[in-house]
Backbone as JSON Lines, residues from 0, in Angstrom:
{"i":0,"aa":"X","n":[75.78,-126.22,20.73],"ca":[75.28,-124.88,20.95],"c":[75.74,-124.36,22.32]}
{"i":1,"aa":"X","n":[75.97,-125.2,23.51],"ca":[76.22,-124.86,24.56],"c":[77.74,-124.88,25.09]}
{"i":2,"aa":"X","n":[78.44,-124.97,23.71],"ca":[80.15,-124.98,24.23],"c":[81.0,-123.91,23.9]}
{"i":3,"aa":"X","n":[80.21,-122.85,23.93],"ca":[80.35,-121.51,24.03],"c":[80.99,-121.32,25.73]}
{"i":4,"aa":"X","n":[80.43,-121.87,26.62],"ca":[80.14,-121.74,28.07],"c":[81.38,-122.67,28.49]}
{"i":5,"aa":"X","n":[82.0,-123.38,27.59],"ca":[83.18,-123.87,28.16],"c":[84.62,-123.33,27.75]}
{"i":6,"aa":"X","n":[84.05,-122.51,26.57],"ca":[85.17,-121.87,26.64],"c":[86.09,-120.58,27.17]}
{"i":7,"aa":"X","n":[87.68,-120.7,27.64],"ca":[87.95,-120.37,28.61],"c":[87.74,-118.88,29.01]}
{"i":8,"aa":"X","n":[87.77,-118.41,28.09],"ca":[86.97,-116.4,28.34],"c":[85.95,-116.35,29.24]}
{"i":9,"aa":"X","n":[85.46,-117.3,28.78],"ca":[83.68,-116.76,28.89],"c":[83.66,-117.82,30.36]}
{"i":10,"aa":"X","n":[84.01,-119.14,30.8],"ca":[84.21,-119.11,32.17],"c":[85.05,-118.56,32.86]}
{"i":11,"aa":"X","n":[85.93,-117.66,32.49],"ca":[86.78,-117.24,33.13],"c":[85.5,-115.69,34.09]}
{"i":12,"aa":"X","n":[85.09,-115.23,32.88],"ca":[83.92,-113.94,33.5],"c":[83.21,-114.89,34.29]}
{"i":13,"aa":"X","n":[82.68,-115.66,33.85],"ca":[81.14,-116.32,34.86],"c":[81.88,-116.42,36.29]}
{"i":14,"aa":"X","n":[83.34,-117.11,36.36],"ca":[83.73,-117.33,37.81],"c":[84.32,-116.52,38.14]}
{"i":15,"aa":"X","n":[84.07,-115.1,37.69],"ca":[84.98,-114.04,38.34],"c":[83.25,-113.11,38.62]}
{"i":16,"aa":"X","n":[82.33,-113.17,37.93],"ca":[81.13,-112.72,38.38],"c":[80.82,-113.47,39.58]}
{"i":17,"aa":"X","n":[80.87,-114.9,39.66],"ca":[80.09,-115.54,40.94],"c":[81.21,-115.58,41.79]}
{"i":18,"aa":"X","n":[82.49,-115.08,41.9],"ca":[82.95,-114.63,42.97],"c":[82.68,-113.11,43.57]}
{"i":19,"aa":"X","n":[81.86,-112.34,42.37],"ca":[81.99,-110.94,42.78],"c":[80.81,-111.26,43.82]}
{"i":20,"aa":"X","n":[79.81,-111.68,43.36],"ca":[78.46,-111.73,43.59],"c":[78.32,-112.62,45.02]}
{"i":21,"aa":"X","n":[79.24,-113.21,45.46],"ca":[79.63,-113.85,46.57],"c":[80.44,-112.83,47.6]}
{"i":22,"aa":"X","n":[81.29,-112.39,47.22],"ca":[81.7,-110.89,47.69],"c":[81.16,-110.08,48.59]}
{"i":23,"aa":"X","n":[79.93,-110.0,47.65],"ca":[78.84,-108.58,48.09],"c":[78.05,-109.32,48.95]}
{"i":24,"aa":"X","n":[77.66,-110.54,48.73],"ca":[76.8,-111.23,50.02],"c":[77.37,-111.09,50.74]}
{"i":25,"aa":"X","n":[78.36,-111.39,50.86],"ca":[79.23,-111.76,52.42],"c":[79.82,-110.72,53.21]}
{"i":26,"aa":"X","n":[80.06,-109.64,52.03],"ca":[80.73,-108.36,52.86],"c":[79.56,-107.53,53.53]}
{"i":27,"aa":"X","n":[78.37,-107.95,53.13],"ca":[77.14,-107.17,53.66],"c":[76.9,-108.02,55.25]}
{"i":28,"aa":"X","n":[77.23,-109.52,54.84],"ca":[76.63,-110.23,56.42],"c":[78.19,-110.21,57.4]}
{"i":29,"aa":"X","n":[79.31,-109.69,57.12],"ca":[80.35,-110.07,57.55],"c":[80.35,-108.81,58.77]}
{"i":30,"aa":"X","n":[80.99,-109.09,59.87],"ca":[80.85,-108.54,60.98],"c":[81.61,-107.32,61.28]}
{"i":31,"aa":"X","n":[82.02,-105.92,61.32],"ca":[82.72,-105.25,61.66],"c":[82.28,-104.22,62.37]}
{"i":32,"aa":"X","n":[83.47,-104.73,63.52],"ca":[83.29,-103.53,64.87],"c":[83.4,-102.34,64.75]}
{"i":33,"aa":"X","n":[82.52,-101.69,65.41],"ca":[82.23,-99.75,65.42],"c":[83.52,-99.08,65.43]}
{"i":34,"aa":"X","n":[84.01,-99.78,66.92],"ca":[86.06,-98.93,66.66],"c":[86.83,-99.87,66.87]}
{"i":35,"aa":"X","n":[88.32,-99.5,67.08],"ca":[89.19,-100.17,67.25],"c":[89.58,-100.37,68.4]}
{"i":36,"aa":"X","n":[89.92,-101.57,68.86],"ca":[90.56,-102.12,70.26],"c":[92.19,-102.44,70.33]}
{"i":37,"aa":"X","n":[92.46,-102.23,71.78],"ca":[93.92,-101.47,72.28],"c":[95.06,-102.32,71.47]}
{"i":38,"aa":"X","n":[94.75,-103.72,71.61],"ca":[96.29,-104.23,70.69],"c":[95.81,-104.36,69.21]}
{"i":39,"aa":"X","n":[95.05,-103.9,68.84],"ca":[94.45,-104.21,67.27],"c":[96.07,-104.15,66.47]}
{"i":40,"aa":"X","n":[96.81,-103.54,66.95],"ca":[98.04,-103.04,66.06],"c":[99.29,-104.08,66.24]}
{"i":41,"aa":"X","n":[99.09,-105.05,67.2],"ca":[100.58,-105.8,68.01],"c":[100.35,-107.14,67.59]}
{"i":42,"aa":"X","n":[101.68,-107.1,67.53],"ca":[101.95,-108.85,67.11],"c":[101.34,-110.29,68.03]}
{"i":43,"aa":"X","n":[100.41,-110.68,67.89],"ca":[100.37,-111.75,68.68],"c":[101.16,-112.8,69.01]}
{"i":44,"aa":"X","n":[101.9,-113.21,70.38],"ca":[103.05,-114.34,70.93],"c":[102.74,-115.11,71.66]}
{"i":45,"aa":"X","n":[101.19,-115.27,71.68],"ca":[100.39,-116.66,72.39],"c":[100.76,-115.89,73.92]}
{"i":46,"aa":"X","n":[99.9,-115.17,74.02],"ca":[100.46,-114.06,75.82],"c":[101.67,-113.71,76.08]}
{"i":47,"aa":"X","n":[102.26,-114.11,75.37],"ca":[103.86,-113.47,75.76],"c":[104.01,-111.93,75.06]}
{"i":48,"aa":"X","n":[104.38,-111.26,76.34],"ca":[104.52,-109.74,76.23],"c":[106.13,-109.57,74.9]}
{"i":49,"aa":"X","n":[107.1,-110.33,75.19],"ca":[108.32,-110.2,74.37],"c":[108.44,-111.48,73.51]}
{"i":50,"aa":"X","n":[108.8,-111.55,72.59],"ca":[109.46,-112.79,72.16],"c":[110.0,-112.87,70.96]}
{"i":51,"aa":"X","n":[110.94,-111.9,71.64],"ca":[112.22,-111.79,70.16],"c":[112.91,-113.03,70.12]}
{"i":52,"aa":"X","n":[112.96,-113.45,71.14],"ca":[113.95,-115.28,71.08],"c":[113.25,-116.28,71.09]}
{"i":53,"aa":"X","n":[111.92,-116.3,71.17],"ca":[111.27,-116.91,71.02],"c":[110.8,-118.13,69.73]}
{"i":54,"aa":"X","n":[110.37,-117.11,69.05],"ca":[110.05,-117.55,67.05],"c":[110.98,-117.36,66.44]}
{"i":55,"aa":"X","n":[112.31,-118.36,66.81],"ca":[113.48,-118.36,65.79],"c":[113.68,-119.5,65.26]}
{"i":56,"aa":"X","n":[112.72,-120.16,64.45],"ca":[112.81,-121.41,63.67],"c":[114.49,-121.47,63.14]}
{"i":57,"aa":"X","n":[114.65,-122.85,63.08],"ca":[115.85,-123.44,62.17],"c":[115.81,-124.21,61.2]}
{"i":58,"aa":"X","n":[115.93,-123.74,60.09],"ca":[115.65,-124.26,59.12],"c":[116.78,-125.1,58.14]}
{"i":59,"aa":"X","n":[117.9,-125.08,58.87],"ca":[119.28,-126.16,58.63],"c":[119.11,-127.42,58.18]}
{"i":60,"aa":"X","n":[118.65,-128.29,59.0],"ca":[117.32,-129.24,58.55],"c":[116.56,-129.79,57.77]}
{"i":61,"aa":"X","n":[116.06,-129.06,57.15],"ca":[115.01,-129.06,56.32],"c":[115.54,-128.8,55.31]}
{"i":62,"aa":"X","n":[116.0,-127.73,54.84],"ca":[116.87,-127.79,53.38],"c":[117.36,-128.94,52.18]}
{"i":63,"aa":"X","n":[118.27,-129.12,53.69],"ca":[118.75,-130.86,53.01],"c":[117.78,-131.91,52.55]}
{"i":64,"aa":"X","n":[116.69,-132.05,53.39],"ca":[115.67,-133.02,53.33],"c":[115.19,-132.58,52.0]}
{"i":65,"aa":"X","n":[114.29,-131.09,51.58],"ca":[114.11,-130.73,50.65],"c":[113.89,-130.96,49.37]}
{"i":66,"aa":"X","n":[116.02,-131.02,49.6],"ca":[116.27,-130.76,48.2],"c":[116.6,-132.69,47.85]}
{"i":67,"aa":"X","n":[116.91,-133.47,48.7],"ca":[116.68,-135.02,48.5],"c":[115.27,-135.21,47.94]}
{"i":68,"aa":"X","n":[114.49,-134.99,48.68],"ca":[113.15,-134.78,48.58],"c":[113.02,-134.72,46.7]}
{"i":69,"aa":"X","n":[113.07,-133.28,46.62],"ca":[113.0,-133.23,44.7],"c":[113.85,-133.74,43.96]}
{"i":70,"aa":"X","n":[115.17,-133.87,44.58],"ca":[116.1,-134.84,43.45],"c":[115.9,-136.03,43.22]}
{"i":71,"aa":"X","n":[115.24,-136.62,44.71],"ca":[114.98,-138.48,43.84],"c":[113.21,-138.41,43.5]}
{"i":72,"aa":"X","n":[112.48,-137.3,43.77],"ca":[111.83,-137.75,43.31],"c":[111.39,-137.11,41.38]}
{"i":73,"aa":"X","n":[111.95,-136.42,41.53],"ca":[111.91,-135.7,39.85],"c":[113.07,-136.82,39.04]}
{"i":74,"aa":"X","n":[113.87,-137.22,39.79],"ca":[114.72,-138.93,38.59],"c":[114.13,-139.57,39.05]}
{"i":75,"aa":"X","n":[113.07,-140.14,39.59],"ca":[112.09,-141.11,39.51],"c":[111.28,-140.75,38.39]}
{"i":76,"aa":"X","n":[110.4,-139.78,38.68],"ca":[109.51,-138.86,37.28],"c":[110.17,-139.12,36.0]}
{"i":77,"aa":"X","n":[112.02,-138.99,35.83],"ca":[112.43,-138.96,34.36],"c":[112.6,-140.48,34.02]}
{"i":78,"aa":"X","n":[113.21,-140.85,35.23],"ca":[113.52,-142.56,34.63],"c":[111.92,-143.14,33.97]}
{"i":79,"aa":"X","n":[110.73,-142.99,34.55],"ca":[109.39,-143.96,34.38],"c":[109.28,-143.39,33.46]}
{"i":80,"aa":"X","n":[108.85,-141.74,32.48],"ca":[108.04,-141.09,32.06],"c":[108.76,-141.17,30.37]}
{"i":81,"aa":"X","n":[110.37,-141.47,30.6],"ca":[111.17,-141.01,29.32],"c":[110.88,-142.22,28.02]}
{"i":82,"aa":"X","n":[110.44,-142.06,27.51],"ca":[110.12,-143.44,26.12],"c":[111.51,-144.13,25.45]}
{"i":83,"aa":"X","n":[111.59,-145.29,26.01],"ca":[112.48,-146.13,25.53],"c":[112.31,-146.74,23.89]}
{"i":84,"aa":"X","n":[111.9,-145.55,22.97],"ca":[112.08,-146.14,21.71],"c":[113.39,-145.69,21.1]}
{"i":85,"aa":"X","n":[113.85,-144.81,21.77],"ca":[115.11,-143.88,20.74],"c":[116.38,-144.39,22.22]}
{"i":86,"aa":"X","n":[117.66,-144.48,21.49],"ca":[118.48,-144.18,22.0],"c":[118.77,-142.73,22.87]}
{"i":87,"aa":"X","n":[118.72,-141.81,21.63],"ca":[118.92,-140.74,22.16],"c":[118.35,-140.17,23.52]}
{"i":88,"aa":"X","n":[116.85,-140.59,23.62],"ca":[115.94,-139.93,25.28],"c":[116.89,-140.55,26.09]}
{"i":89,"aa":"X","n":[117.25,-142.36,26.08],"ca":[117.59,-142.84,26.95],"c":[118.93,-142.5,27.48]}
{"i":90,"aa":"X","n":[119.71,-141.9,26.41],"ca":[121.06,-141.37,27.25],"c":[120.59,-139.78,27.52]}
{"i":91,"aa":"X","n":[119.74,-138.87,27.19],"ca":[119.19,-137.9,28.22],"c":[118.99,-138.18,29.4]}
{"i":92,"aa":"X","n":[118.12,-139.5,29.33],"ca":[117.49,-139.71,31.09],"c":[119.06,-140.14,31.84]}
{"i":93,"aa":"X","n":[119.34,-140.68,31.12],"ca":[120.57,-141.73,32.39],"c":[121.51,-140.2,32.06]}
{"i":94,"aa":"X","n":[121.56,-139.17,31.61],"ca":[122.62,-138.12,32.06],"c":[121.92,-137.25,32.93]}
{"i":95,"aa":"X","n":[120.69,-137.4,33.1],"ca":[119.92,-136.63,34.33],"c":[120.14,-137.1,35.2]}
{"i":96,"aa":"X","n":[119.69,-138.36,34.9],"ca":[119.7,-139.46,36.6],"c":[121.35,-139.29,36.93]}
{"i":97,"aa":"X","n":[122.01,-139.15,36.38],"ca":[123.46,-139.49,36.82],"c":[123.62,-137.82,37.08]}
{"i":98,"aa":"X","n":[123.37,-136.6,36.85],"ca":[123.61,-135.78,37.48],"c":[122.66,-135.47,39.12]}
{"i":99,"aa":"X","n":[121.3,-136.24,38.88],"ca":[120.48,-136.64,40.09],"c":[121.75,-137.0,41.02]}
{"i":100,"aa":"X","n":[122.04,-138.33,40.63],"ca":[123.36,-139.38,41.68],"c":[124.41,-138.22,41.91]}
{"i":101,"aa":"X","n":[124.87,-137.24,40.95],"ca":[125.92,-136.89,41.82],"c":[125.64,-135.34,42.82]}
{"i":102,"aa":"X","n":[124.35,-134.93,42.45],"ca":[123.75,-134.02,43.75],"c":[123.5,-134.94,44.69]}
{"i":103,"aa":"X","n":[122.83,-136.17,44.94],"ca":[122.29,-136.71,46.43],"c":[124.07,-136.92,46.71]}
{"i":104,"aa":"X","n":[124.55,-137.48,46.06],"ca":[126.56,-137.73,46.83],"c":[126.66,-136.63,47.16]}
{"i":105,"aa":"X","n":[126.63,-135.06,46.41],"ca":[127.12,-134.19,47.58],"c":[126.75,-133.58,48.39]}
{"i":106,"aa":"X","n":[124.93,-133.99,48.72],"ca":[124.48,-133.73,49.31],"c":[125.04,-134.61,50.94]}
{"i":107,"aa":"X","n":[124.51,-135.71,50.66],"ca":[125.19,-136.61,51.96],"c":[126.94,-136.79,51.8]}
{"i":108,"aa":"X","n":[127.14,-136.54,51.38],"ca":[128.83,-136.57,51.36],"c":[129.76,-135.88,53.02]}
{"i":109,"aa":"X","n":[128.86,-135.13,53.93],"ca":[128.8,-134.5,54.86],"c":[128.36,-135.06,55.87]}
């Protein structure tokens, strides 16, 4: 009788009501100032008046790591996950994994 309430419509409203209803509490106790103050509008740079040269991340780096990152670990995911009853999956996986092997080669190939 009560698995009405699990299905996904009907929690989908209940947790979009007890977020509304959370909403209205909070926007009533939540704090906002009478006016606006002088830098309300400016970028914050941790006190620094300029810092166009400042926040210039490099992200050269990281890319590479990345994309190693998802290539061995998504042919890890296919090698464990693929069912060794059929021939056929198993030469899917080993033509993944072997296109895996030849992205990490040209990745470090450099």
């Amino acid at each position: 009788m009560g698995k009405w309430l699990l299905m996904p419509p009907v929690a989908f409203i209940v947790v979009l009501l007890a977020g509304w209803l959370l909403l209205c509490l909070f926007s009533k106790l939540s704090f906002r100032p009478g006016k606006h103050s002088v830098g309300e509008g400016t970028s914050y740079a941790c006190g620094e008046e300029s810092y166009n040269n400042m926040a210039q991340p490099d992200y050269s780096s990281f890319f590479p790591f990345a994309f190693f990152f998802t290539l061995a670990h998504v042919a890890t995911l296919i090698m464990t996950t693929v069912p060794a009853e059929t021939i056929q999956t198993f030469v899917m996986a080993a033509i993944y994994v072997g296109g895996a092997a030849t992205g990490l080669y040209i990745l470090f190939r450099k």
